[in-house]
N, C-alpha and C positions, 0 to 999 in steps of 0.2 A: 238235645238241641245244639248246632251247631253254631258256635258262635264265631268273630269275627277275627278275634287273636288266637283261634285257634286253626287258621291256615296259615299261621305266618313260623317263620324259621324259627329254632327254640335254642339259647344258646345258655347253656347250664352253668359254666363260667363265670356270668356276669357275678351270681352270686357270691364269685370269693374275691371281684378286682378288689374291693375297700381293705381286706387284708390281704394281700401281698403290695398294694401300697403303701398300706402302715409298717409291712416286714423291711420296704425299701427304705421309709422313712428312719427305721429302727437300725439300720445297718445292716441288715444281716440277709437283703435279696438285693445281689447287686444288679446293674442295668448289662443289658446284652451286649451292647455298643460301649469299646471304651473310645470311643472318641470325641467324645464330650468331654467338657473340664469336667463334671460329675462324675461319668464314669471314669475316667481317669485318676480322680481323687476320693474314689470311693471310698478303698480301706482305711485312708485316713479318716475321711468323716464317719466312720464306723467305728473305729478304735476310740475316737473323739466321742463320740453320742456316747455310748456304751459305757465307758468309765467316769465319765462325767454322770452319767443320769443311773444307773444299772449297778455297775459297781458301787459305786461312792453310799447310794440307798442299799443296797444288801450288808455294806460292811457296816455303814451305820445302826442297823436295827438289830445285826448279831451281834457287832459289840455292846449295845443295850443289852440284849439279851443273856451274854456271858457276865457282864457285873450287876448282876440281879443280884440282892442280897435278902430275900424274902419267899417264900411262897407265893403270894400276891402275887411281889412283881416280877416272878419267875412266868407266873400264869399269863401277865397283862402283855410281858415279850413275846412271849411265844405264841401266843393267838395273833398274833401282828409277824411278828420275823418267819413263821413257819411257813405260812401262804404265799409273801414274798418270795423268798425262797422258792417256792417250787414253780409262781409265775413264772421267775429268771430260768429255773433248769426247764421249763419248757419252752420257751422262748429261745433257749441256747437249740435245745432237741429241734426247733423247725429249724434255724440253721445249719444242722447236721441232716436231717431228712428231706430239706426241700427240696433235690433234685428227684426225688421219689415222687412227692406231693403234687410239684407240678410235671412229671410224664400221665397222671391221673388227668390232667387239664387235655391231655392230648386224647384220652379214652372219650374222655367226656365229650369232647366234640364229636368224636365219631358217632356214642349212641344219641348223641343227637340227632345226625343225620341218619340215622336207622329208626326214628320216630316216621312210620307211615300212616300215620290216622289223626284226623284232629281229634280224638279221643284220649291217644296217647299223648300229643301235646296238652292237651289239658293237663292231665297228671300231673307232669314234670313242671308242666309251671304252677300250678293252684299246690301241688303235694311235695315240691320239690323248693322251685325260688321264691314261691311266696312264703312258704313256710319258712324257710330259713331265713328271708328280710322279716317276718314276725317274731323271728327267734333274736336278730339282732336289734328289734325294737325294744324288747325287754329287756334282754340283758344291759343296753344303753340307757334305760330308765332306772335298771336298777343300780348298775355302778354310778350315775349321776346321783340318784339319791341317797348313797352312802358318801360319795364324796361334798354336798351337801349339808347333811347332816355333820362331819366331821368340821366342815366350817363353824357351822351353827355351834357345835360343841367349843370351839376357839373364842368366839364372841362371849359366849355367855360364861364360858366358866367363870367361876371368882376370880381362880387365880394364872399368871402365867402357866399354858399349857402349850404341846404340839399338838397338831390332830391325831398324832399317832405316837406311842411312847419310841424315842429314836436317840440316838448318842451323837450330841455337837459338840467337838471340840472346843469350843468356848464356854464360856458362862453367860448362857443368853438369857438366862432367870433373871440375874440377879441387875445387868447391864441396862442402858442408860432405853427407854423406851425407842429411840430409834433403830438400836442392834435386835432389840426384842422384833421389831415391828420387821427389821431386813430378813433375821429368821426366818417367822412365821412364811414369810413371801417366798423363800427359795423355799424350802423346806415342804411347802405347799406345792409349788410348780414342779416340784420332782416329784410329788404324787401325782399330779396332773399327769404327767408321765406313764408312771407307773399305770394310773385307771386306762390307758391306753394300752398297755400290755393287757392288762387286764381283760377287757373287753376281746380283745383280737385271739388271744390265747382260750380263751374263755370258749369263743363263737367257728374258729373257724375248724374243728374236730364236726362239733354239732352239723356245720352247713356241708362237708363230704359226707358224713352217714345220712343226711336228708336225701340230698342230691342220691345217693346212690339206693334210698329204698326206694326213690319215685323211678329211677330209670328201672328197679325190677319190677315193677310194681307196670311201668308200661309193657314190659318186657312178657308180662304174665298177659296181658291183654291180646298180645301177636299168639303167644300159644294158647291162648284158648280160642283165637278165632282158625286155628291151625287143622285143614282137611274139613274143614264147612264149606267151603267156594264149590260149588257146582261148576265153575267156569273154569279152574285147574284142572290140569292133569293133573294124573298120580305121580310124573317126573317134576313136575313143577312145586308140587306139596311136598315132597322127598326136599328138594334145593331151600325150597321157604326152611326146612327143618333143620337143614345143614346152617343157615344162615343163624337161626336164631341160638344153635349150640356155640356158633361162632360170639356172640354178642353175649350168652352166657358167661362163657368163658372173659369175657371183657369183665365183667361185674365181679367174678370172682377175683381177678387181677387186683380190681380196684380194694377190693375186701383184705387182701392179702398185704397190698400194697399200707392197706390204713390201719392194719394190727400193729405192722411194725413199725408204722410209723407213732402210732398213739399208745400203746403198750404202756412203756416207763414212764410215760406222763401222766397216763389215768391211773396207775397206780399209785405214785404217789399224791394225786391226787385225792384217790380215796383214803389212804394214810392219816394224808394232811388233815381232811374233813373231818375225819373221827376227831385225831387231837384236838383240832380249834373247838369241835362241840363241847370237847371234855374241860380244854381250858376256861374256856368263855362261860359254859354253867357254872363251874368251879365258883368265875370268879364272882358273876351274878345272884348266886344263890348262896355262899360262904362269905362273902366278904362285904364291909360297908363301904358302896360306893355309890355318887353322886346320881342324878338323874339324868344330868346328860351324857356322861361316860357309858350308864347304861343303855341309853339309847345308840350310841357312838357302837359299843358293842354287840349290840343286839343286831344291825343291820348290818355288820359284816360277817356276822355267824351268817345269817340267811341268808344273805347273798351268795356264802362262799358255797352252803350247802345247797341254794337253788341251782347252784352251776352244775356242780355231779350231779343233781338231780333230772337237769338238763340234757348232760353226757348221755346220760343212762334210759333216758326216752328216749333218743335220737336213734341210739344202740337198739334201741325194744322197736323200733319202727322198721329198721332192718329186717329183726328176725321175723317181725312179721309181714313184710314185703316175700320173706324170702318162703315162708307158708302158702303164701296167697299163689308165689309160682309152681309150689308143687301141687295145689289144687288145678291150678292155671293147666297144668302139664296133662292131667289126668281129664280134664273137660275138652281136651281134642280129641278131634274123630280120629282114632286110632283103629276101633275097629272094621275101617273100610278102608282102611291103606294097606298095601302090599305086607312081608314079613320085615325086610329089608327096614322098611320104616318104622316096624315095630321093635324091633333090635336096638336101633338107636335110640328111638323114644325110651325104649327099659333103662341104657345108659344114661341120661337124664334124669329119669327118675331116681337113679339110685345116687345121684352126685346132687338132687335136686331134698331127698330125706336127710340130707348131714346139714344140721342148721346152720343157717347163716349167725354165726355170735362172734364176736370179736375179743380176746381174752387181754386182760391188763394184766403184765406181770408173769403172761404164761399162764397163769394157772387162774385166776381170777374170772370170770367171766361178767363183762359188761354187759348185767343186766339191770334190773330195777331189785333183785331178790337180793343182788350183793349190795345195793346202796342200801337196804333195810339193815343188811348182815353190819356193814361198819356202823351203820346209825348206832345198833344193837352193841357195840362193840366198845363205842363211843360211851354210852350209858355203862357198864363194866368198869369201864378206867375210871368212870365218874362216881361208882360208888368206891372204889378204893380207895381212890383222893379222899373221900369223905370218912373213913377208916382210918385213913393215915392221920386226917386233923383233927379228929377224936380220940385219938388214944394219944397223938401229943396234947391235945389240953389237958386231958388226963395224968 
């Protein structure tokens, strides 16, 4: 049944304006126009955010991390400083890729206007932007509820704490409750920060691989209604066929375009995730610690590892977009079309059996089999640690 929004224009875009606004907020996607005082004083305010919010948090939690003088608190830094870290180098990598990212924005419109069905509008909105504003529902519930929680952890602790183990050049322990209380308050607001990288970094991989299973996913819907029209010629089914290898090719662009763009960031991403499970169990299951720490700890392992978890559907909805188009290919009337049409349909098919998978790292493939693989991997480094602190108490 045909409904009401699905005659209306479908503009796939929308889904990613909230992050390239936060990228413009964050410094790092300047405005078009410098003729504004804004554009004009861009790079300043970009050097300015940046070092101030970005720098100043990453030097702080690796130098935490470097005077660790414990196992524990080797373990408690690096499930905190490693994630950060790799927020920042991917947040650097869309400033280095975004003029790739956004010529995507330019494909995107076009198969937009290559949606001829309200059937394929559907898709693209219910499979495409809605899913991806549901994907950024959760993820905003879930970093609000980690950053949350680390409040709650501040409150209740017994004793002076941060929300997150960090290195301030002063002695805010020990100092007069009002330096304690200014702490906590910057020291907070540059997480606030940071759950904003977080988020945007997080979400906006996920909403391209959406966006681009639902445009093949409609794309599969033109070829398999492809040489059923009684009311075409066979010149006109030929052109229809030409057009949609044309708009193929578009999907593959975008594919090509978001390997290289997400590559070194999903990898170490997947890295990161192993560690932080290996540190975070480590430190939940070997060492004695508080119940709100452990809470504090518990929901940024899950969260971190919801998010590859995330990546990695997003990834698995591709490759299976990109299945459904080679069923899609083969459910055209082929055998009532000329040879000519059937030559090029064979081309199709054969560029249509190399799955659509995106690889992290080159060699990795972003599926759901490799986030099992590091989970698995994760547990390995976890029983070694537990090797290692048994033959030292021994």
């Amino acid at each position: 049944m045909v409904q009401a929004g699905d005659l209306l224009p479908v503009d796939s875009t929308a889904a990613l304006k909230l992050h390239w606004r936060i990228f413009r907020l964050m410094g790092i996607h300047p405005p078009k126009g410098r003729e504004s005082f804004f554009g004009q004083h861009y790079r300043s305010y970009s050097i300015f955010w940046n070092v101030t919010f970005n720098v100043s948090m990453s030097l702080s939690m690796v130098v935490n991390f470097l005077m660790s003088n414990s196992l524990e608190s080797f373990c408690d830094s690096l499930s905190v400083a490693m994630p950060h870290s790799i927020y920042m180098l991917k947040l650097l990598n869309v400033w280095a890729v975004r003029d790739r990212l956004l010529q995507t924005h330019r494909i995107l419109r076009y198969l937009d206007t290559r949606l001829c069905s309200p059937i394929e509008r559907r898709i693209v909105r219910t499979k495409g932007i809605r899913r991806s504003h549901r994907l950024h529902l959760t993820i905003i519930i879930a970093v609000g509820f980690v950053f949350g929680c680390g409040i709650a952890y501040i409150i209740l602790s017994s004793e002076r704490t941060l929300m997150y183990p960090s290195w301030i050049p002063w002695q805010w322990k020990e100092s007069t409750t009002a330096v304690f209380v200014s702490t906590v308050v910057v020291h907070t607001v540059f997480l606030a920060e940071t759950a904003v990288v977080v988020y945007t970094v997080a979400t906006y991989p996920c909403t391209y691989l959406i966006l681009l299973s639902a445009h093949t996913r409609a794309l599969a819907c033109r070829f398999a209604r492809l040489g059923h029209s009684a009311r075409e010629t066979e010149q006109q089914t030929h052109l229809r066929l030409l057009d949609y290898i044309q708009d193929h090719q578009k999907l593959l662009q975008i594919l090509k375009s978001l390997e290289h763009s997400l590559s070194r960031g999903s990898f170490l991403q997947f890295f990161c995730m192993a560690c932080s499970q290996c540190t975070t169990c480590y430190l939940i299951l070997f060492e004695k610690i508080g119940f709100m720490p452990l809470v504090n700890m518990l929901c940024l392992l899950l969260t971190f590892t919801c998010e590859t978890l995330l990546l990695c559907y997003s990834a698995e909805l591709v490759h299976q977009a990109g299945d459904n188009l080679l069923s899609a290919v083969y459910s055209s009337n082929w055998l009532d079309q000329p040879a000519l049409f059937r030559r090029y349909l064979v081309l199709v098919l054969v560029r249509c059996q190399k799955p659509m998978i995106l690889y992290s790292g080159i060699v990795v493939p972003l599926r759901m089999t490799s986030f099992l693989t590091f989970c698995k991997g994760a547990y390995s480094m976890l029983t070694l640690l537990s090797k290692m602190r048994k033959s030292t108490i021994d």
